[in-house]
C-alpha positions, -999 to 999 in steps of 0.1 A, spaced: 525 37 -323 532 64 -297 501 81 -311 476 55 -313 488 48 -276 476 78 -265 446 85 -287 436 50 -271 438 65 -235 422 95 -245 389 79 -255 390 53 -229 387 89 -201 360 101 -223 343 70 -225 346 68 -186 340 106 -177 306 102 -199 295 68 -184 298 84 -148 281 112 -159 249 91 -174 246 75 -140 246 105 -124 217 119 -138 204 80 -141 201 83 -106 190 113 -99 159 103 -128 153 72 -107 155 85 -73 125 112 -86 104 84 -101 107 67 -66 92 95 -48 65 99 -69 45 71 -60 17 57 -80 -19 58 -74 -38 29 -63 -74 26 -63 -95 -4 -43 -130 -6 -33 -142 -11 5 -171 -27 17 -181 -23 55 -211 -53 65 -225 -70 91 -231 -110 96 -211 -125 71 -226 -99 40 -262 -100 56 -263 -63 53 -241 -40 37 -232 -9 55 -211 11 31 -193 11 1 -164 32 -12 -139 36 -43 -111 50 -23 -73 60 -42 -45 62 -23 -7 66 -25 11 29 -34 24 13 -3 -4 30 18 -12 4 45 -47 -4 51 -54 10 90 -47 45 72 -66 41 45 -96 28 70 -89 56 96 -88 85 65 -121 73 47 -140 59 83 -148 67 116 -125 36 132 -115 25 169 -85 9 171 -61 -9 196 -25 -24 195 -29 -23 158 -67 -41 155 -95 -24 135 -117 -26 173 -145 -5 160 -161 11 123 -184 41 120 -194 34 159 -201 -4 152 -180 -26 179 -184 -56 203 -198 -50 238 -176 -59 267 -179 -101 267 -191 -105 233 -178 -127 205 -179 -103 175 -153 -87 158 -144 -71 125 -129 -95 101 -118 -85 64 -110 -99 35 -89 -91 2 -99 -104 -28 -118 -127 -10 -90 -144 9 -89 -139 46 -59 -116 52 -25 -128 70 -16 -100 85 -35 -72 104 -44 -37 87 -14 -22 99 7 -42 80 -9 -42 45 0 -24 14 -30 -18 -6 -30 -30 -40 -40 -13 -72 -77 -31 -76 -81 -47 -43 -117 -51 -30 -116 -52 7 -144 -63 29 -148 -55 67 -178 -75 82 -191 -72 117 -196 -107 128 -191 -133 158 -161 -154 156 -175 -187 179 
């Protein structure tokens, strides 16, 4: 009985000694595959007036989690102040006027400002030039 006793304990260490050192390298395997961020890729579309004329288009991929203000400022000429996309490729309101750029995603108005999204794999973002009265 003895024996079987300690034949017991022996493979209860093994068993443990292994299982710490499978999630070890577990972690190790998932703290790589967490710095190697996936690739995204969206379309952006720069116009004027509500789509009256469309300025530009671009496929653009990025890194996942890339917000949009540096996507916009790495692929665009682009003003900005206290986080607000001011100014596109030299296209901005004059002092007193009502136009601003607006975007969308997916066709929704966006909740939050450029510096606060995380571009999605197949987003289709549009910044238009346009008055806000």
């Amino acid at each position: 009985m003895r024996k079987m006793s300690a034949l017991f304990t022996a493979l209860m260490m093994t068993a443990f000694v292994l299982a710490g050192c499978q999630t070890e390298g577990g972690g190790e395997e998932a703290t790589a595959s967490q710095e190697q961020k996936q690739e995204v890729t969206l379309n952006i579309e720069l116009s004027k007036n509500k789509g009256e004329k469309v300025l530009a288009t671009k496929k653009v991929t990025v890194e996942e989690g890339t917000v949009l203000m540096e996507v916009m400022k790495n692929n665009f000429e682009v003003a900005e102040k206290d986080g607000f996309i001011t100014g596109i490729k030299g296209i901005s309101a004059s002092k007193g006027e009502k136009r601003a750029w607006m975007f969308t995603i997916n066709g929704e108005s966006s909740m939050v400002g450029a510096n606060k999204y995380e571009v999605k794999q197949g987003d289709e973002i549009v910044f238009d030039f346009q008055s806000w009265e």
